[in-house]
N, CA, C, O and CB atoms as a CASP TS submission, in Angstrom:
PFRMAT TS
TARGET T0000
AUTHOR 0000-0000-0000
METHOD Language model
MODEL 1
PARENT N/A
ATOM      1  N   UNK     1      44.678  89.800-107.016  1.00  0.00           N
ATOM      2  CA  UNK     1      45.030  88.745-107.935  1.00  0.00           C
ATOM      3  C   UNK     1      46.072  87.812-107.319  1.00  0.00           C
ATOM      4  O   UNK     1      45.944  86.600-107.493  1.00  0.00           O
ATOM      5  CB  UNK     1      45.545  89.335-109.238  1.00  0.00           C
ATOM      6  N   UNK     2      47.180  88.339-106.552  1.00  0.00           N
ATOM      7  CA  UNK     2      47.874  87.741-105.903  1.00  0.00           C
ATOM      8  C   UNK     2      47.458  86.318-104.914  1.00  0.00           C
ATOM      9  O   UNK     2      47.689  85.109-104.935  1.00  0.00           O
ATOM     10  CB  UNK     2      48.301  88.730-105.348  1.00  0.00           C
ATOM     11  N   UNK     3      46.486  87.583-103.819  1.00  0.00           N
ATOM     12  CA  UNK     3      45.745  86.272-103.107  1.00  0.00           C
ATOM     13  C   UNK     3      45.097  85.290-103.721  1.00  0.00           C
ATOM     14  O   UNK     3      45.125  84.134-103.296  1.00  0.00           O
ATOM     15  CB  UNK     3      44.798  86.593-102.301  1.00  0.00           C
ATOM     16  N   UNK     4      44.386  85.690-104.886  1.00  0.00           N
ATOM     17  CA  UNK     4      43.510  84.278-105.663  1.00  0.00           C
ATOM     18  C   UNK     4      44.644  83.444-106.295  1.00  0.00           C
ATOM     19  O   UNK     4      44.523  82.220-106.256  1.00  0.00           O
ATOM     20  CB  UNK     4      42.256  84.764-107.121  1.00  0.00           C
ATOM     21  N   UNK     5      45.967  84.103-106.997  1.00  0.00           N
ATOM     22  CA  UNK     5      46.587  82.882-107.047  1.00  0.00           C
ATOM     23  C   UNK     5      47.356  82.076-106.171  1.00  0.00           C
ATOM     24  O   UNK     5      47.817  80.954-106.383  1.00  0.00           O
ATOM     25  CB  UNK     5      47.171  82.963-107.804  1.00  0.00           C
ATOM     26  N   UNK     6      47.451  82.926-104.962  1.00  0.00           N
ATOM     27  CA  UNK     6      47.985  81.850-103.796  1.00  0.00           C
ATOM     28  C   UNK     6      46.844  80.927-103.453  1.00  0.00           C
ATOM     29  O   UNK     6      47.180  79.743-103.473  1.00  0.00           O
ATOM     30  CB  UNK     6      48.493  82.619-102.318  1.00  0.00           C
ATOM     31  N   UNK     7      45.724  81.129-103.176  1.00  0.00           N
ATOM     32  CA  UNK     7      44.477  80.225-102.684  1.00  0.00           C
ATOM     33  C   UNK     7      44.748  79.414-103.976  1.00  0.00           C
ATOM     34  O   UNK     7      45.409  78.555-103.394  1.00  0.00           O
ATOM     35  CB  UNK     7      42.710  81.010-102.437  1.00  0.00           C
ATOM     36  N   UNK     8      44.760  79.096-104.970  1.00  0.00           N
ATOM     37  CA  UNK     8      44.454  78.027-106.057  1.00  0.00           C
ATOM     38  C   UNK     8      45.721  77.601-106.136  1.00  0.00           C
ATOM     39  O   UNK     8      45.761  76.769-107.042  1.00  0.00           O
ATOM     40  CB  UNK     8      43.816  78.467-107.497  1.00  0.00           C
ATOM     41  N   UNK     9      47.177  77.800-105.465  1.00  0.00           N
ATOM     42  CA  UNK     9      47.785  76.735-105.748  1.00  0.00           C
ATOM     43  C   UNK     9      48.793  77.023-107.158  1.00  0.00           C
ATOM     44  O   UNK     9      49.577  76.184-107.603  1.00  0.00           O
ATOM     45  CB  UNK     9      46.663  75.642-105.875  1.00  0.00           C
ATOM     46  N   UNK    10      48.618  78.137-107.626  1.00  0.00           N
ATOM     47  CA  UNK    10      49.377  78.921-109.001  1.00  0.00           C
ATOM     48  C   UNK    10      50.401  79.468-108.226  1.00  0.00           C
ATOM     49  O   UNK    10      51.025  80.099-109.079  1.00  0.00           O
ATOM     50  CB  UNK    10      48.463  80.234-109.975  1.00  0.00           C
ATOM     51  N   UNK    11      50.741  79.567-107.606  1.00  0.00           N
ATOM     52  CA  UNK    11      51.841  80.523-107.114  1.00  0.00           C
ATOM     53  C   UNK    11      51.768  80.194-105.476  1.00  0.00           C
ATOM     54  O   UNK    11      50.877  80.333-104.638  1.00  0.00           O
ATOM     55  CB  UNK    11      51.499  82.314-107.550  1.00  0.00           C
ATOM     56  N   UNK    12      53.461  79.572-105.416  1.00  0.00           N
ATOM     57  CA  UNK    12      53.375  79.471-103.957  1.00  0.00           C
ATOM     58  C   UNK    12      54.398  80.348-103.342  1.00  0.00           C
ATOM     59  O   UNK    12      55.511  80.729-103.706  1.00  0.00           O
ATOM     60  CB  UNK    12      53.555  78.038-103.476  1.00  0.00           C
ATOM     61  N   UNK    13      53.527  80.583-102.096  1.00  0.00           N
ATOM     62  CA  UNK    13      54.421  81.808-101.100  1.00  0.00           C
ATOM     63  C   UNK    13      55.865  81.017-100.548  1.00  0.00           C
ATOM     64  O   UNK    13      56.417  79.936-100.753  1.00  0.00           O
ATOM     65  CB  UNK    13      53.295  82.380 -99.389  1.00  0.00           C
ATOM     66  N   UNK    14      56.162  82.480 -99.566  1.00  0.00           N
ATOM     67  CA  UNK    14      57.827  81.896 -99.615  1.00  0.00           C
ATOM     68  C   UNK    14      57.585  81.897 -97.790  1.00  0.00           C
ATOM     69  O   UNK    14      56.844  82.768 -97.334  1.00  0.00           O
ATOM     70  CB  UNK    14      59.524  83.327-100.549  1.00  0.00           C
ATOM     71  N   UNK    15      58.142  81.048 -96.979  1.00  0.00           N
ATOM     72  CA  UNK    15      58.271  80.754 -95.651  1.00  0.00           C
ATOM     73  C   UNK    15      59.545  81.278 -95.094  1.00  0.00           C
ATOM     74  O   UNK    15      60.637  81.030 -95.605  1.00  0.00           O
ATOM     75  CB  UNK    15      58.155  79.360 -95.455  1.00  0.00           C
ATOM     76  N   UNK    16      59.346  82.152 -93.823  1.00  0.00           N
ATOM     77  CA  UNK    16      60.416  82.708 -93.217  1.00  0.00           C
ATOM     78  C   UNK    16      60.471  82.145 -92.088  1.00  0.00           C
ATOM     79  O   UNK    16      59.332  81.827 -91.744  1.00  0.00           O
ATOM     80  CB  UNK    16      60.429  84.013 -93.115  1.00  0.00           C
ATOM     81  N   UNK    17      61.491  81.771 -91.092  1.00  0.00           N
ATOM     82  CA  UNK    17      61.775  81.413 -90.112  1.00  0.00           C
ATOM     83  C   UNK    17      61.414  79.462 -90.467  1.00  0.00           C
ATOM     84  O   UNK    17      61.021  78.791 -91.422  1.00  0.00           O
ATOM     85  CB  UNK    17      60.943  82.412 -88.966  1.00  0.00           C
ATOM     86  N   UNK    18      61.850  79.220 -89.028  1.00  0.00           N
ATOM     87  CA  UNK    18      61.543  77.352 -88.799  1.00  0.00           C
ATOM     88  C   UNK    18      60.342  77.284 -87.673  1.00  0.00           C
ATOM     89  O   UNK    18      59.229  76.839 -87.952  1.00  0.00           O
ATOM     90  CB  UNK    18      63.234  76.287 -87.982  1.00  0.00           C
ATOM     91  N   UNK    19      60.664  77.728 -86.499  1.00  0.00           N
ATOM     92  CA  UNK    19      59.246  77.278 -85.664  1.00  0.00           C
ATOM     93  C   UNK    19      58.286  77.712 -85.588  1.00  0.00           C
ATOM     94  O   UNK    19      57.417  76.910 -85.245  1.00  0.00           O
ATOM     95  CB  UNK    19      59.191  77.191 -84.620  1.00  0.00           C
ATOM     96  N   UNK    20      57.789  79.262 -85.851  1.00  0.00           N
ATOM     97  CA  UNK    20      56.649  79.906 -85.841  1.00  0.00           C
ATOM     98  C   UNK    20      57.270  80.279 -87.288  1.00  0.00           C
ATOM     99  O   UNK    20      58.209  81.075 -87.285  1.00  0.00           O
ATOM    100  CB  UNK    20      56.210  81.028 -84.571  1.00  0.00           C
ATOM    101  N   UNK    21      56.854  79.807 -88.421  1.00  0.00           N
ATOM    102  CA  UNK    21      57.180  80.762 -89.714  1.00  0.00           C
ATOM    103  C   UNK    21      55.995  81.370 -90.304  1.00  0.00           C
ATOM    104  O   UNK    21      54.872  80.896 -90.473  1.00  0.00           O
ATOM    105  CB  UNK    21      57.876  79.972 -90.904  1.00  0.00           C
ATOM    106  N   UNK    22      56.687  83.026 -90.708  1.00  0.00           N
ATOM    107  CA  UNK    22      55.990  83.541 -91.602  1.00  0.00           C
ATOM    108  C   UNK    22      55.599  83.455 -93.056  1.00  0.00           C
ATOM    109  O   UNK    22      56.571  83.149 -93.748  1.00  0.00           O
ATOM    110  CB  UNK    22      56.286  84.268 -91.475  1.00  0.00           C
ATOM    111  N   UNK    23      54.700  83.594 -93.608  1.00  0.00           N
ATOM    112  CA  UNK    23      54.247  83.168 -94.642  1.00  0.00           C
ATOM    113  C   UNK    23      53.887  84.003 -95.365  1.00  0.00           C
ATOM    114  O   UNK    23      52.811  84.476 -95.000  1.00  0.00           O
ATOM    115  CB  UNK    23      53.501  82.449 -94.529  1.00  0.00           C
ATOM    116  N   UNK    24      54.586  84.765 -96.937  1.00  0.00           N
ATOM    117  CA  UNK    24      54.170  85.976 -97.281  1.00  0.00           C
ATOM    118  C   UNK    24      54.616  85.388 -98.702  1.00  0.00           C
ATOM    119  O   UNK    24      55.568  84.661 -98.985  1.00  0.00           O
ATOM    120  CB  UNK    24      54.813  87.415 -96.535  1.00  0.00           C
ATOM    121  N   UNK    25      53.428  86.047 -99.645  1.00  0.00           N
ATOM    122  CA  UNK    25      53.583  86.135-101.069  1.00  0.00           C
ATOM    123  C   UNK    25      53.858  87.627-101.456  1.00  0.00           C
ATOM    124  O   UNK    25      54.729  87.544-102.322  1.00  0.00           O
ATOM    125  CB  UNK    25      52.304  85.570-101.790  1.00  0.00           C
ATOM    126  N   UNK    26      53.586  88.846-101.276  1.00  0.00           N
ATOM    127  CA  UNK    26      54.028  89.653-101.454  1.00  0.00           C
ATOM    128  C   UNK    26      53.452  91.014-100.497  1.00  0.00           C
ATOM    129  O   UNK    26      52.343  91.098 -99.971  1.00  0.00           O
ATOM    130  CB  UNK    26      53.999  89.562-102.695  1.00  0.00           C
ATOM    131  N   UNK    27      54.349  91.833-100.464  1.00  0.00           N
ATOM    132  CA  UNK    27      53.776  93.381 -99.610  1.00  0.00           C
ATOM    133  C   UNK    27      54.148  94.329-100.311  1.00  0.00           C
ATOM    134  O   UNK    27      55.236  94.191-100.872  1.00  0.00           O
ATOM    135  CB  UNK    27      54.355  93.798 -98.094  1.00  0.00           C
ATOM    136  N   UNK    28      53.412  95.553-100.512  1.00  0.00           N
ATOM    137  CA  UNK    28      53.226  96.581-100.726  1.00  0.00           C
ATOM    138  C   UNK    28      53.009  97.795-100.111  1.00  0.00           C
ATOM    139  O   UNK    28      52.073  98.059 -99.356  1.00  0.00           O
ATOM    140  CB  UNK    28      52.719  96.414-101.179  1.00  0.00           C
ATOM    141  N   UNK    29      53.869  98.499-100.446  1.00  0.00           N
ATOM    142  CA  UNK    29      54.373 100.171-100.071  1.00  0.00           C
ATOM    143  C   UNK    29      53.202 101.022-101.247  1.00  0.00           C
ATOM    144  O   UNK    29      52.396 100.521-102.030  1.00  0.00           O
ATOM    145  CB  UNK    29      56.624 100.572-100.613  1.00  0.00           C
ATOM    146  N   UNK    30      53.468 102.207-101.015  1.00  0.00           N
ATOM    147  CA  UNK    30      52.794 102.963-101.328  1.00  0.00           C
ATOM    148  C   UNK    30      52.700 103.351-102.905  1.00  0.00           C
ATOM    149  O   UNK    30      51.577 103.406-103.407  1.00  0.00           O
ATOM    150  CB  UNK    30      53.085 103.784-100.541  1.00  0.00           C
ATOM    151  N   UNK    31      53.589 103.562-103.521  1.00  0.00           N
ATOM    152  CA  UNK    31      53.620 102.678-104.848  1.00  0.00           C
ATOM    153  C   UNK    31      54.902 100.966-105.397  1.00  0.00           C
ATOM    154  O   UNK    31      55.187 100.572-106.528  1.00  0.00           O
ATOM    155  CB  UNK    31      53.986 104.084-105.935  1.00  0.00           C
ATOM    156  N   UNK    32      55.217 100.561-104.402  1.00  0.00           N
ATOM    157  CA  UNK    32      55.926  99.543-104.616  1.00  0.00           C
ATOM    158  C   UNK    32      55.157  98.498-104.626  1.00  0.00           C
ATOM    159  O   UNK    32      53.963  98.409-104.339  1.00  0.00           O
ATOM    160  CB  UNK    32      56.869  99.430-103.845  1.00  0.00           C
ATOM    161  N   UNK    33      56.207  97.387-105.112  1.00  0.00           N
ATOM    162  CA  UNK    33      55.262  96.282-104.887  1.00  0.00           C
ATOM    163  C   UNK    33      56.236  95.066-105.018  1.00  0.00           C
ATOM    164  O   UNK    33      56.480  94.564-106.115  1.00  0.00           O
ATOM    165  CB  UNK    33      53.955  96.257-105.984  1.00  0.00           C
ATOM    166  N   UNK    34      56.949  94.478-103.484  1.00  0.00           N
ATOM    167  CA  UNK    34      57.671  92.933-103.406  1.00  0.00           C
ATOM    168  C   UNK    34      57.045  92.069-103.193  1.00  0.00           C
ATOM    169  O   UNK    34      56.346  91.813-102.211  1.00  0.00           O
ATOM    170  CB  UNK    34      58.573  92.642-102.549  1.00  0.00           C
ATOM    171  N   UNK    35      57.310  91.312-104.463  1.00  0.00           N
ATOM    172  CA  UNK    35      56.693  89.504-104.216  1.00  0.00           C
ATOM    173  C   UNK    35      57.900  88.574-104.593  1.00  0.00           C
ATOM    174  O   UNK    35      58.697  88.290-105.488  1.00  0.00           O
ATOM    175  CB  UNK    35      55.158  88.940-105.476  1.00  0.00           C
ATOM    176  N   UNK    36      57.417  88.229-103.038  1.00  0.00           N
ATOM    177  CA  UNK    36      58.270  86.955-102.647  1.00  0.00           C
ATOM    178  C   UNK    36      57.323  85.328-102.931  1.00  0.00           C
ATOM    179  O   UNK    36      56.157  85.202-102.556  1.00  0.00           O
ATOM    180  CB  UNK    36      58.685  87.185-100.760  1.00  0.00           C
ATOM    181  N   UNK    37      58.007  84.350-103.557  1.00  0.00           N
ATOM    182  CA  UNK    37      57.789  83.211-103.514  1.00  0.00           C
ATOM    183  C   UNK    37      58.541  82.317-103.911  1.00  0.00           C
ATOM    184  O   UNK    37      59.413  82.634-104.720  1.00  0.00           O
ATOM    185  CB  UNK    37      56.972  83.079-103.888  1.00  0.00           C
ATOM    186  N   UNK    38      58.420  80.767-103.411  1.00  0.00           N
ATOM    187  CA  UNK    38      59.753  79.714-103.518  1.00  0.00           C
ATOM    188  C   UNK    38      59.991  79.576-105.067  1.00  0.00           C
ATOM    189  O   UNK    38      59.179  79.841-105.953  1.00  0.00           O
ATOM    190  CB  UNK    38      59.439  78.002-102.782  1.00  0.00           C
ATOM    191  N   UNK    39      61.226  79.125-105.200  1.00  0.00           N
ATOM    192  CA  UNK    39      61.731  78.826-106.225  1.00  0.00           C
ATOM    193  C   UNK    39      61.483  78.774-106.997  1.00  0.00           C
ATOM    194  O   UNK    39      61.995  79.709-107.613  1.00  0.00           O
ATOM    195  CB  UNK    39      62.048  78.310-106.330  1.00  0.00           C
ATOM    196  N   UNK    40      60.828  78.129-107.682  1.00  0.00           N
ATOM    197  CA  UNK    40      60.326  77.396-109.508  1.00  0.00           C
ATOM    198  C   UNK    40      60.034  78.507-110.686  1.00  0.00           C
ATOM    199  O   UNK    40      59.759  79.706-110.637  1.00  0.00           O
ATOM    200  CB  UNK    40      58.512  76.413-109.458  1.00  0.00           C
ATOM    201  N   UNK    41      60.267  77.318-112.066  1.00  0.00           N
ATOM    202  CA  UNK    41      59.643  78.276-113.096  1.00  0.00           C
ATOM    203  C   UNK    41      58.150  78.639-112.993  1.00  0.00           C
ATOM    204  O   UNK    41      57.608  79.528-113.649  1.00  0.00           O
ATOM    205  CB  UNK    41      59.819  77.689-114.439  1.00  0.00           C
ATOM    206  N   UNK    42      57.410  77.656-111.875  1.00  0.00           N
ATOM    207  CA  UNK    42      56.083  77.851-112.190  1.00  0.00           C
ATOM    208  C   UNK    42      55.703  79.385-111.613  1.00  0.00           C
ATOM    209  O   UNK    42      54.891  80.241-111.965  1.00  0.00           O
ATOM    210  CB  UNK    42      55.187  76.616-111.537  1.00  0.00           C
ATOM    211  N   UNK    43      56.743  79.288-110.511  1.00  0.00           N
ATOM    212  CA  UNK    43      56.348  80.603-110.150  1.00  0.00           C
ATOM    213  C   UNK    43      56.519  82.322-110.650  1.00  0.00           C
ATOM    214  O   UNK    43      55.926  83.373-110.409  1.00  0.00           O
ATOM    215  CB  UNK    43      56.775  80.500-109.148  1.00  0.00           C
ATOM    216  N   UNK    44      57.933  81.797-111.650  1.00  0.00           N
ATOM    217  CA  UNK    44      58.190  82.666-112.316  1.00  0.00           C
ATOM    218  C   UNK    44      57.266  82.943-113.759  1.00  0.00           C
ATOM    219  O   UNK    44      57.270  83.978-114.425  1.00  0.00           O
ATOM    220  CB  UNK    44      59.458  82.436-112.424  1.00  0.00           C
ATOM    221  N   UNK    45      56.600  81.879-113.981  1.00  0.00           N
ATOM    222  CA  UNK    45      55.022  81.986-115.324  1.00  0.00           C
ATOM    223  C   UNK    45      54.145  82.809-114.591  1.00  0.00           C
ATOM    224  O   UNK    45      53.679  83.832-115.092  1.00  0.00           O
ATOM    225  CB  UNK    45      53.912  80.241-115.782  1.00  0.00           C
ATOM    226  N   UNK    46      53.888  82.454-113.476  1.00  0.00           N
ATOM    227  CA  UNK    46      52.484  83.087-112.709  1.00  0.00           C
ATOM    228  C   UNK    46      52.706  84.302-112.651  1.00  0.00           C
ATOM    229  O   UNK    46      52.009  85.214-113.096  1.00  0.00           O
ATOM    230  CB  UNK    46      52.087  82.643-111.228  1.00  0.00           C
ATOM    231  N   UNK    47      53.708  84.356-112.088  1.00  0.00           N
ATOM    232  CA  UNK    47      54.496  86.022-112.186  1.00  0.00           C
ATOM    233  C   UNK    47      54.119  86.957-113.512  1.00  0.00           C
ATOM    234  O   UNK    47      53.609  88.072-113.622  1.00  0.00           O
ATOM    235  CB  UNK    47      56.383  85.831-112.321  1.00  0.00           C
ATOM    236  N   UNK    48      54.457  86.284-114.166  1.00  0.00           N
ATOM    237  CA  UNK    48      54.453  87.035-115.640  1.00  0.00           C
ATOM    238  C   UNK    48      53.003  86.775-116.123  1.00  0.00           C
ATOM    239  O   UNK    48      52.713  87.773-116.782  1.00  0.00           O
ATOM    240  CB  UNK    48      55.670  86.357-116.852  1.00  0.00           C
ATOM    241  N   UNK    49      52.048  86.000-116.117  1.00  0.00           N
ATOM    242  CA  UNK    49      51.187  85.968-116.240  1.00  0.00           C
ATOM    243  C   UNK    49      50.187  86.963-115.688  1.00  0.00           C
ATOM    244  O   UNK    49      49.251  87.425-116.340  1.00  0.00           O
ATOM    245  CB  UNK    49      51.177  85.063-116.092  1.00  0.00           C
ATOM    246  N   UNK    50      50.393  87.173-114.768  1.00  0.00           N
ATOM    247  CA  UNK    50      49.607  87.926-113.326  1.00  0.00           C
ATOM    248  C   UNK    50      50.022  89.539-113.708  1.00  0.00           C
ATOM    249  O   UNK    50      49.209  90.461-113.634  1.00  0.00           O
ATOM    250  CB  UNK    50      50.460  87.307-111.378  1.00  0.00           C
ATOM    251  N   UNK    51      51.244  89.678-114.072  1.00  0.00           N
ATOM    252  CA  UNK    51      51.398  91.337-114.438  1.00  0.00           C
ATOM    253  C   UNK    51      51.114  91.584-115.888  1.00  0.00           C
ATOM    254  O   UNK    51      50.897  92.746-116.232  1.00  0.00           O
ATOM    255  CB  UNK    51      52.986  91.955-114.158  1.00  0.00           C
ATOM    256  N   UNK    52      51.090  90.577-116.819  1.00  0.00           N
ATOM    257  CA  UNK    52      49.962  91.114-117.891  1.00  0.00           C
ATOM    258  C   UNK    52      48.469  90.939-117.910  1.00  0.00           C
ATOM    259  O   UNK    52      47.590  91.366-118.659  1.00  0.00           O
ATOM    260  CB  UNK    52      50.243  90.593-119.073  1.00  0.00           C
ATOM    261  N   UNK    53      48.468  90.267-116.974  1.00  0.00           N
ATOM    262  CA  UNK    53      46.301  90.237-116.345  1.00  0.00           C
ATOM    263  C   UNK    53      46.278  91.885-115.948  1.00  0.00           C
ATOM    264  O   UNK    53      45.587  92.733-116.513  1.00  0.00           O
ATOM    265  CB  UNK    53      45.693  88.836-114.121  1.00  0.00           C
ATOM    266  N   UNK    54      47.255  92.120-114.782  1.00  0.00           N
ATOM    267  CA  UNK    54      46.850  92.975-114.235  1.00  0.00           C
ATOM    268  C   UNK    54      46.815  94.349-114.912  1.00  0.00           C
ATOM    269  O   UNK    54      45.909  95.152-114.693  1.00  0.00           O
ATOM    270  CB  UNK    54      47.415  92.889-113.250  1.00  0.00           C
ATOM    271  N   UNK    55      47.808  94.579-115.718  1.00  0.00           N
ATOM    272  CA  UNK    55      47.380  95.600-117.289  1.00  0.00           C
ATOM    273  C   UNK    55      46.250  95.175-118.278  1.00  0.00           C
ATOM    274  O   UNK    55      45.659  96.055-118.903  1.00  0.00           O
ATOM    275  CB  UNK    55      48.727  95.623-118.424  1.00  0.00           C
ATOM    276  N   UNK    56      46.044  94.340-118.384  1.00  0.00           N
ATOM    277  CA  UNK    56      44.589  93.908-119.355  1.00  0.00           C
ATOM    278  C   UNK    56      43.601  94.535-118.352  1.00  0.00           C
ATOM    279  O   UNK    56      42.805  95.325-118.859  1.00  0.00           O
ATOM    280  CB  UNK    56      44.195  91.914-119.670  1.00  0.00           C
ATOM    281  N   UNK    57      43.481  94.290-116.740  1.00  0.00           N
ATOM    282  CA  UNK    57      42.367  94.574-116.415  1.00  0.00           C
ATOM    283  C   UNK    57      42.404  96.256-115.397  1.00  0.00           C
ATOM    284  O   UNK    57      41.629  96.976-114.767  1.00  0.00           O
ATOM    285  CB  UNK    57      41.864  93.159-115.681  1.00  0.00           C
ATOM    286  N   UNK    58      43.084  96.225-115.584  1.00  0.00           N
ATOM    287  CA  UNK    58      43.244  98.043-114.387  1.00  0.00           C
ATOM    288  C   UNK    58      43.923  99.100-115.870  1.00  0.00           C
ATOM    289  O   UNK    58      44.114 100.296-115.652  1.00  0.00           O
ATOM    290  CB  UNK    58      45.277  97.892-112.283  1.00  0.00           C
ATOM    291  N   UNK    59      44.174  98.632-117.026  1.00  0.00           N
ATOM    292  CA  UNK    59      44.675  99.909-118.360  1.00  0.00           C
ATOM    293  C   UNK    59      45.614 100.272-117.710  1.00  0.00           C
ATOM    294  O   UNK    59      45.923 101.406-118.078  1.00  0.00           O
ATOM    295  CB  UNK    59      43.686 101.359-118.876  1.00  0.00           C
ATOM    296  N   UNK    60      46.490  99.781-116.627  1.00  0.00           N
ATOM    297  CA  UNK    60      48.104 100.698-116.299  1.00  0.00           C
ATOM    298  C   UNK    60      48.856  99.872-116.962  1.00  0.00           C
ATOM    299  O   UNK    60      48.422  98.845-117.483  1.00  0.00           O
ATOM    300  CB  UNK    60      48.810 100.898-114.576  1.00  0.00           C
ATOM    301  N   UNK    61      49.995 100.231-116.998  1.00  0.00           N
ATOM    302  CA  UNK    61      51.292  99.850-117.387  1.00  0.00           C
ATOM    303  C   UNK    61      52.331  99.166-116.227  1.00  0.00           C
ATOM    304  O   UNK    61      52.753  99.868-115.308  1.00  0.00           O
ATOM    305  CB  UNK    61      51.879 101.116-117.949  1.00  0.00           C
ATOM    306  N   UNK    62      52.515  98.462-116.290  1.00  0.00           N
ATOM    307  CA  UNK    62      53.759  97.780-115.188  1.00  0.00           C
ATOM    308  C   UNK    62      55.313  97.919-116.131  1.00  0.00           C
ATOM    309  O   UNK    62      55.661  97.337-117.158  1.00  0.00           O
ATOM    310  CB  UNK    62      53.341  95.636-114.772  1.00  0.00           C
ATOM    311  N   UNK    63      55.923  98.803-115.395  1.00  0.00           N
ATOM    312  CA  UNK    63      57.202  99.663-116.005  1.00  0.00           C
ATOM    313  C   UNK    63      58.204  98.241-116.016  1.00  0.00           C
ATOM    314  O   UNK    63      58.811  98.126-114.952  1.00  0.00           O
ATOM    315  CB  UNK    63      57.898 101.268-114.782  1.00  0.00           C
ATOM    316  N   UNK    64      58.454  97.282-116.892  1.00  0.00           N
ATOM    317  CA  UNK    64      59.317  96.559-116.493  1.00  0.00           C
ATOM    318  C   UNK    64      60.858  97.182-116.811  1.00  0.00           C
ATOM    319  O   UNK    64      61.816  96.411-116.755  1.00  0.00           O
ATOM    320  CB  UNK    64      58.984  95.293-117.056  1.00  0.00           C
ATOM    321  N   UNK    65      61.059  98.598-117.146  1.00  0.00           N
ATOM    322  CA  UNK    65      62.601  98.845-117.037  1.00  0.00           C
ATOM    323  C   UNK    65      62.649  99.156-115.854  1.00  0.00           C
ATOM    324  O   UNK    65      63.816  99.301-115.491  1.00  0.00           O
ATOM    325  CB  UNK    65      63.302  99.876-117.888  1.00  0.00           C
ATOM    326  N   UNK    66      61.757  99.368-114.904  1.00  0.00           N
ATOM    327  CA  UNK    66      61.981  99.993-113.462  1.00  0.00           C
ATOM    328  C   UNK    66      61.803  98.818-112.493  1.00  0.00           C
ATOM    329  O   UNK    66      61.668  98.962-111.278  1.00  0.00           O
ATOM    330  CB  UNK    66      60.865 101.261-113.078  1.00  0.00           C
ATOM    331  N   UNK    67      61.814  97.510-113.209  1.00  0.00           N
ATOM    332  CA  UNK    67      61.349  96.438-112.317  1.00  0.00           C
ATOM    333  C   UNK    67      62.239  95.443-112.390  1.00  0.00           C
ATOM    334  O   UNK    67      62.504  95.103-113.543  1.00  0.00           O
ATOM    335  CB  UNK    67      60.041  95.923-112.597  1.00  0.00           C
ATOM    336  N   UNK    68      62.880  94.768-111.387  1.00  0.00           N
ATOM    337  CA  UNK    68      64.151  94.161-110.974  1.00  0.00           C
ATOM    338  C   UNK    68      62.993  92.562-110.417  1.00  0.00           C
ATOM    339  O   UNK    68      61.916  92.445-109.832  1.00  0.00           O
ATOM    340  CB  UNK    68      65.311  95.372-109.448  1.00  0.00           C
ATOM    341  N   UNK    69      64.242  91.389-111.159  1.00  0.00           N
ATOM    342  CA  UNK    69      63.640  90.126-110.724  1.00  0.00           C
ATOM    343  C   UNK    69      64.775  89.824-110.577  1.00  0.00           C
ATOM    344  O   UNK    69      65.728  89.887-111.353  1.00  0.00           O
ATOM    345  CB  UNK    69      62.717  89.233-111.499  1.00  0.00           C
ATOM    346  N   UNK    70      64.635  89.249-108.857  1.00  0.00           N
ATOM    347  CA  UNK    70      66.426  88.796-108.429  1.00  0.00           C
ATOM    348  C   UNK    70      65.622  87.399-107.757  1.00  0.00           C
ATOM    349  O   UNK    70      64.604  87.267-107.078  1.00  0.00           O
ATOM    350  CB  UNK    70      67.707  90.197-106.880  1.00  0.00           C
ATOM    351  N   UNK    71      66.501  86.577-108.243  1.00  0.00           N
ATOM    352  CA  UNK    71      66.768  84.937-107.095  1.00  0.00           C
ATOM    353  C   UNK    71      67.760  85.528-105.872  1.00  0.00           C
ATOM    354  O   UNK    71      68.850  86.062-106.076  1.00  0.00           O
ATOM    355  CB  UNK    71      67.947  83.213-108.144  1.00  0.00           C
ATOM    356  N   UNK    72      67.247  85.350-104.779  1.00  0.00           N
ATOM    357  CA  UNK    72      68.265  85.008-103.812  1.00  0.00           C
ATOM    358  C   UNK    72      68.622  83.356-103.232  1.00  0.00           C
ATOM    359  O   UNK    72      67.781  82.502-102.953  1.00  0.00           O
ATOM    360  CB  UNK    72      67.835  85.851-102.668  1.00  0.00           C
ATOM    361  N   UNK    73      69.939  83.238-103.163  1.00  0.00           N
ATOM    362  CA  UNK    73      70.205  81.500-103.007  1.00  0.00           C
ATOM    363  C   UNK    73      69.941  80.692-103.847  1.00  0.00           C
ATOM    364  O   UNK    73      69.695  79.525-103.542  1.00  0.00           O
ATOM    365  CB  UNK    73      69.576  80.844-102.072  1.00  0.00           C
ATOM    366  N   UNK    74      69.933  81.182-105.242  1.00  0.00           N
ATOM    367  CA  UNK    74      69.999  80.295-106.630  1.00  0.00           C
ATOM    368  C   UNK    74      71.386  80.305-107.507  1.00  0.00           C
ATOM    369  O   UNK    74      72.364  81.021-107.720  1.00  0.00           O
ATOM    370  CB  UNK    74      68.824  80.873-107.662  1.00  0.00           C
ATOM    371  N   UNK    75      71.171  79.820-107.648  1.00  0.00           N
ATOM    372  CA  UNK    75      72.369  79.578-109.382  1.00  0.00           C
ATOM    373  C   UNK    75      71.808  81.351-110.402  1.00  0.00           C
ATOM    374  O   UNK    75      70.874  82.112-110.148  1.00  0.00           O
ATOM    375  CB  UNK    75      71.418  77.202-110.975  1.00  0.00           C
ATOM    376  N   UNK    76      72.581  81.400-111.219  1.00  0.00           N
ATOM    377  CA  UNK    76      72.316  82.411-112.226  1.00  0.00           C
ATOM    378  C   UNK    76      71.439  81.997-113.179  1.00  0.00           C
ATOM    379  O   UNK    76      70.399  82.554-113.531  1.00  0.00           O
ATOM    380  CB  UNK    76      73.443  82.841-112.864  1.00  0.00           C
ATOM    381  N   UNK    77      71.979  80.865-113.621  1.00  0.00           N
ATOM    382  CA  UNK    77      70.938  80.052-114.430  1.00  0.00           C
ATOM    383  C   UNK    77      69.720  80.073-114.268  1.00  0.00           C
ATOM    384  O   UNK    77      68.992  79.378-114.977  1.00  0.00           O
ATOM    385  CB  UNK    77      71.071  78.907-114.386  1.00  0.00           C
TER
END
């Protein structure tokens, strides 16, 4: 689900480095799961959008007391 919303433009990935940069929306460990992407509210809708798709369509639960959403290099706001 991730990749289809990076291909359409719903959710954009986050760029590491300047001359050869890497380009990652999110990676996954064995039950973890970090997603990285730039700034915006849009990205923070898709977000939330995308983890109640993904319980509508797989019947799991996504534990949000066990799930941490941090800005790095933002305001608190």
């Amino acid at each position: 689900m991730m990749k289809a919303m990076v291909e359409y433009s719903i959710f954009t990935r986050y760029s590491i480095g300047m001359n050869s940069p890497v380009i990652l929306s999110h990676l996954q460990f064995v039950d973890d799961t970090l997603i990285l992407g730039a700034k915006s509210w849009g990205n923070a809708r898709a977000l939330r959008d995308v983890l109640v798709l993904f319980e509508a369509v797989s019947g799991l639960k996504v534990n949000f007391h066990k799930s941490l959403f941090v800005g790095v290099n933002i305001s608190d706001s």
